[in-house]
C-alpha positions as CSV (number, residue, x, y, z in Angstrom):
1,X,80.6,91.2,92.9
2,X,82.8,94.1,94.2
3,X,82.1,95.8,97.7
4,X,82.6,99.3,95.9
5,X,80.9,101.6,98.0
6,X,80.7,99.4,100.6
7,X,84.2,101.0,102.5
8,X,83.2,104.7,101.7
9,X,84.2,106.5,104.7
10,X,85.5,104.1,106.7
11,X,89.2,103.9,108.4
12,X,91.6,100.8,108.6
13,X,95.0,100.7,110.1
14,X,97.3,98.0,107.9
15,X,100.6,96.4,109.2
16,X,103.3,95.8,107.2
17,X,101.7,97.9,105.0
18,X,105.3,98.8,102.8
19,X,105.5,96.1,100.7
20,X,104.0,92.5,99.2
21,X,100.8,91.4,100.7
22,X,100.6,94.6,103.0
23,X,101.1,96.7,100.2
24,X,98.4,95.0,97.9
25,X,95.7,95.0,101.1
26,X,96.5,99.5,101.5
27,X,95.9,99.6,97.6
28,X,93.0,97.2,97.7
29,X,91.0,98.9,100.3
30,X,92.0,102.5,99.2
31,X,90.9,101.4,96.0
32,X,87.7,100.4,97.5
33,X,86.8,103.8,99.2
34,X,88.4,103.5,102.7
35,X,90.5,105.6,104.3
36,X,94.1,104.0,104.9
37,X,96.7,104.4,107.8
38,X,99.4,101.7,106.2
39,X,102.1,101.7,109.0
40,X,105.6,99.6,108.7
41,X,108.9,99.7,110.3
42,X,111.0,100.8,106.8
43,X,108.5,103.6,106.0
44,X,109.6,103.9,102.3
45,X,107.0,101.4,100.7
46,X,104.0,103.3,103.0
47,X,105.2,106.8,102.2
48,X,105.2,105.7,98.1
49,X,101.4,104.0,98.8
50,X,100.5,108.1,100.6
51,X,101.6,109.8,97.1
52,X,99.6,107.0,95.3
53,X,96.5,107.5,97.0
54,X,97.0,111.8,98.6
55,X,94.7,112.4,100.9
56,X,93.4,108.8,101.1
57,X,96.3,107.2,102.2
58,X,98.7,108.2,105.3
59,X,101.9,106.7,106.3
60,X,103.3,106.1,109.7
61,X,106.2,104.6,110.6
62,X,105.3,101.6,113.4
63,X,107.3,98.5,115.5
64,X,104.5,96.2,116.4
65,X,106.6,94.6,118.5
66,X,105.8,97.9,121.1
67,X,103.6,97.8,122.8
68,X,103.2,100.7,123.8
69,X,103.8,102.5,120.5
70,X,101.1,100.8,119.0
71,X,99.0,102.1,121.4
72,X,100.1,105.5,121.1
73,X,99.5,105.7,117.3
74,X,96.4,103.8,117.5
75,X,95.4,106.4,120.2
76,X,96.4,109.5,117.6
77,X,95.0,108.2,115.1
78,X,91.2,108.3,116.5
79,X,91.9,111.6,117.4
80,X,93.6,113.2,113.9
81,X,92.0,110.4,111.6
82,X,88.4,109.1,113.2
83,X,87.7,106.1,114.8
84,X,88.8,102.8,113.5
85,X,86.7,100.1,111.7
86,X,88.9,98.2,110.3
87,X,92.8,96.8,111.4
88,X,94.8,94.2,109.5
89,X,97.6,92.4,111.1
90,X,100.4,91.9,108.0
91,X,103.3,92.6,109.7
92,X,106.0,89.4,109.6
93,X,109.1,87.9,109.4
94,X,110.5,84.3,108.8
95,X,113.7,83.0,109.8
96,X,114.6,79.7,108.2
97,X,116.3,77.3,110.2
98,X,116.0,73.7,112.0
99,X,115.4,73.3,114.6
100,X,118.2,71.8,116.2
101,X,119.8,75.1,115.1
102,X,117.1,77.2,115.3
103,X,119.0,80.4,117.8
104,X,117.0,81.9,121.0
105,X,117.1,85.0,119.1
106,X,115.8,83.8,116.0
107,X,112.6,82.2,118.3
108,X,112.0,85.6,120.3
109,X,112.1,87.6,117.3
110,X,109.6,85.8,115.2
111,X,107.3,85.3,118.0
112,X,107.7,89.3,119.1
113,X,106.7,90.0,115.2
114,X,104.1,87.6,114.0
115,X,102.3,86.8,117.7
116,X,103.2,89.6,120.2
117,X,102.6,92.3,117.2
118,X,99.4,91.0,116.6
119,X,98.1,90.9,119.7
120,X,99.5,94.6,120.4
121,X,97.3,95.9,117.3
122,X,94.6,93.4,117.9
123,X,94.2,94.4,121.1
124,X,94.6,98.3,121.1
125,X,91.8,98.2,118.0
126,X,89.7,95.8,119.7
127,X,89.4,98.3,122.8
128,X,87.6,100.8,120.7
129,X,85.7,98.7,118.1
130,X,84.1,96.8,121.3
131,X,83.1,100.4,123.0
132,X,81.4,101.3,119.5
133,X,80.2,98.5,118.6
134,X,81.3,97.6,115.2
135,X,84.7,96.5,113.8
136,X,86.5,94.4,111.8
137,X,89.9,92.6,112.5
138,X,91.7,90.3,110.0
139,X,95.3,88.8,110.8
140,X,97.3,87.2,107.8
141,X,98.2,84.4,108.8
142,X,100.1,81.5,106.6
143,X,98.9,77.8,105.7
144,X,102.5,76.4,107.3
145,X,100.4,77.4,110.5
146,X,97.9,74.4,109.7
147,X,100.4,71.9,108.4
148,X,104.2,71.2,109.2
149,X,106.7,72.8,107.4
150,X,110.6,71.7,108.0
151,X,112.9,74.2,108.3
152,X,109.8,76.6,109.7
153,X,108.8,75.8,113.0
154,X,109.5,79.2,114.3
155,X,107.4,80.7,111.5
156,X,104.7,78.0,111.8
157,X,104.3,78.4,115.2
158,X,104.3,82.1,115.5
159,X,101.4,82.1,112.9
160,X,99.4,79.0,114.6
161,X,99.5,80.9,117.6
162,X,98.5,84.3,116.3
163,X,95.5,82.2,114.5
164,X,94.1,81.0,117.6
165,X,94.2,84.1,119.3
166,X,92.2,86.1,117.1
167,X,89.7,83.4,117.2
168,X,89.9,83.8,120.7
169,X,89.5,87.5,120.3
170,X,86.5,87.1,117.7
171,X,84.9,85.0,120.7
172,X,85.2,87.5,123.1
173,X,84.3,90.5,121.4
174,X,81.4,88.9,119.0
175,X,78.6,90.0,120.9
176,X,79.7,93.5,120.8
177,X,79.3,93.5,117.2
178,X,82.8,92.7,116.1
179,X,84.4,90.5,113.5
180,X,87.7,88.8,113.6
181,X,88.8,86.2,111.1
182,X,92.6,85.3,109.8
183,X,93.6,84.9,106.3
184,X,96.1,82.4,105.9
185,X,97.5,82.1,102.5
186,X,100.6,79.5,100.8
187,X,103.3,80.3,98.7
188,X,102.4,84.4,97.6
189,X,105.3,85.9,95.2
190,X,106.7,88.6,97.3
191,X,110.2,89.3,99.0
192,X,109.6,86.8,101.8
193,X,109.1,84.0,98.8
194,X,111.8,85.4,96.7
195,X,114.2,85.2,99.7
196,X,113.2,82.0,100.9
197,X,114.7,81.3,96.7
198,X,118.0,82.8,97.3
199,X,118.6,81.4,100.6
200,X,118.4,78.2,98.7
201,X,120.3,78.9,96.3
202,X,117.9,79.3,93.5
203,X,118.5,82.5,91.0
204,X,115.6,81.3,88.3
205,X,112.9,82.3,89.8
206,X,110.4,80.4,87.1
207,X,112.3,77.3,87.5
208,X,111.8,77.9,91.7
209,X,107.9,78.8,91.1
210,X,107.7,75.7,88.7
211,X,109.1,73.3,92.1
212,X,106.9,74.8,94.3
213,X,103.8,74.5,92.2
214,X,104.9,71.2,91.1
215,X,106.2,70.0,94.8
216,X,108.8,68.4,96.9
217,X,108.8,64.6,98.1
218,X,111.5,65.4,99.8
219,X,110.6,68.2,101.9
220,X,107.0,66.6,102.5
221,X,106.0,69.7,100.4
222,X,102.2,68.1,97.7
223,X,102.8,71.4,95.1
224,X,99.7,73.6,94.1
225,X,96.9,72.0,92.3
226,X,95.8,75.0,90.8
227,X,98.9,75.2,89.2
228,X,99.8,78.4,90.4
229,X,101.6,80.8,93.1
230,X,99.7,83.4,94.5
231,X,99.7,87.0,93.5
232,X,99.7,89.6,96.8
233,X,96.6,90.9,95.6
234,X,94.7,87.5,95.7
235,X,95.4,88.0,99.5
236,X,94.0,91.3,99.5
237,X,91.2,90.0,98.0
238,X,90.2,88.0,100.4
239,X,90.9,90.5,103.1
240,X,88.9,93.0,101.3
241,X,85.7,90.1,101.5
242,X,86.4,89.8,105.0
243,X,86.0,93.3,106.3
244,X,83.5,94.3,104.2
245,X,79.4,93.8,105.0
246,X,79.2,91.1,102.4
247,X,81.0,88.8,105.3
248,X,79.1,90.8,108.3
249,X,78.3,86.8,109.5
250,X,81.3,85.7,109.5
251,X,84.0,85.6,112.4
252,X,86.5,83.3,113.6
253,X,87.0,82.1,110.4
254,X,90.3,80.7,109.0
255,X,90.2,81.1,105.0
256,X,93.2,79.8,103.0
257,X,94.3,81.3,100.1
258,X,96.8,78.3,99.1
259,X,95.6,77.1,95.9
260,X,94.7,74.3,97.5
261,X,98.0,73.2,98.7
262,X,97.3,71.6,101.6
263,X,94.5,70.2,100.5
264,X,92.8,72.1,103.3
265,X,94.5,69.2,106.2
């Protein structure tokens, strides 16, 4: 069943909108009938999604990490666009490392990124959804926030975190008729997996889908059991369910896209 119709004049604002999963969430919902502001730091990938989608789709450059820049684009946004219904939270980074090297840097910056961005965006849409009442907020998220990962606290912990506060955030703002749910998926080919590759050392990148599907005993790692890594756009899928009136009863919901490869722990 598609939603179709179902986004016809409304507006999101995407993060992280220039690439990967960000990328596949603008063309989703654009494809879909809404209105798009897709917003990233490197503004090439959200300018190319604009002359895919003229007129439908506009591209602003954006550092979640400010907080008050978020607010000022949010705020001329309403005003040149029309008011916000819908805001995704994509933006992210990962920085591999163990802990026992992990740098204070490293720390700050994933946590400024994939928890302080989110809350920035979450917040500044949240103000006006709540004062309309009506809205839908979906962070991305990641499975590693549900189950250890080595080599990933940083990134684990960032996304934990930015799951329980938009729970928090659906609590608070529920009775004022707005949704907020996370999407968290597992391994999704895009830049982040392909680098995650090359940092290993890996160039084939069949034979490096083929060991993550199949798993690692070693790095405490089951596989995928449906045999499988995720496409970007099985992420935007799910996003799309989420904000759209076929899921207008559900918030504070955490739905994994994983393939089932945490066997949902």
């Amino acid at each position: 069943m598609s939603a179709g119709p179902e986004l016809d004049g409304r507006f999101a604002l995407i993060t992280g909108a220039g690439g990967g999963i960000g990328a596949a969430v603008v063309a989703r919902l654009a494809g879909d009938g809404a209105r798009v502001l897709a917003t990233d730091l490197d503004l090439e990938g959200a300018e190319a999604l604009a002359g895919t989608y003229p007129g439908q789709v506009t591209a602003r450059a954006l550092d979640v990490t400010d907080a008050a820049a978020v607010e000022s684009l949010v705020e001329e946004a309403e005003r040149t666009l029309g008011p916000l219904d819908v805001a995704v939270n994509v933006a992210g980074v990962l920085r591999r490392s163990d802990v026992t090297e992990l740098t204070d840097e490293d720390w700050a910056h994933t946590f400024a990124v994939n928890t302080d961005g989110v809350f920035h965006v979450s917040r500044s849409a949240a103000r006006r959804m709540a004062a309309r009442g009506r809205g839908s907020i979906v962070t991305v998220a990641s499975n590693a926030a549900g189950v250890p990962r080595a080599g990933m606290s940083a990134y684990a912990a960032s996304k934990a975190a930015a799951v329980m506060f938009t729970k928090c955030l659906g609590l608070e703002v529920a009775a004022r008729g707005v949704r907020c749910n996370t999407v968290s998926p597992g391994s999704t080919l895009t830049d982040m997996q392909r680098s995650m590759w090359a940092a290993a050392g890996v160039q084939d990148e069949e034979a490096a889908a083929r060991r993550v599907i199949e798993g690692d005993l070693a790095a405490h790692r089951t596989g995928i059991p449906l045999g499988r890594i995720a496409d970007p756009a099985d992420i935007a899928d799910a996003v799309l369910f989420l904000v759209s009136d076929r899921a207008r009863h559900i918030t504070m919901h955490d739905l994994y896209v994983d393939g089932g490869a945490t066997l949902r722990a």
